[in-house]
Steps between C-alpha positions, in 0.01 A plus 500: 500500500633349211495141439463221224216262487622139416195287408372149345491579108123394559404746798668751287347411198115544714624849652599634145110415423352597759672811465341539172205407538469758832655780267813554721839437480691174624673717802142659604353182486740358772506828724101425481532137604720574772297811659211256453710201705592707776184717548321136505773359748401821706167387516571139606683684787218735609245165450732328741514765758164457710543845673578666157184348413327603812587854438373479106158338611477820805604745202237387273256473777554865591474621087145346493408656827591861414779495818804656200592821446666660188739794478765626678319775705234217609809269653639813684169579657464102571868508655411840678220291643676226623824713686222661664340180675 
């Protein structure tokens, strides 16, 4: 999508240096600061969500207990396992 970026001459003026002083360019330096806004609004969701936060504290639970598997073959034989109860 292509759009134009109207901003306060001073907001501009502190994205062009902190653009240079991160080595990028002006237009990677907003993609960055937008991917960064939204991945951090998808966090305030998941932090808001109790059973989203349920499920994270089981998950991590399970990873220190061993109770994962890895591959592809190892969830077939795990499905396999459950059909068959």
């Amino acid at each position: 999508m292509a759009m134009t970026l109207r901003l306060d001459p001073q907001l501009e003026a502190e994205l062009r240096l902190a653009a240079e002083e991160d080595h990028r360019s002006v237009h990677q330096t907003v993609v960055l600061a937008v991917e960064t806004y939204l991945a951090l609004r998808e966090t305030a969701e998941v932090r808001a969500d109790p059973e989203a936060l349920r499920a994270l504290a089981e998950a991590r639970q399970a990873v220190q207990e061993g109770d994962v598997v890895y591959g592809t073959n190892a969830v077939r034989d795990l499905l396999k396992g459950r059909q068959a109860s």
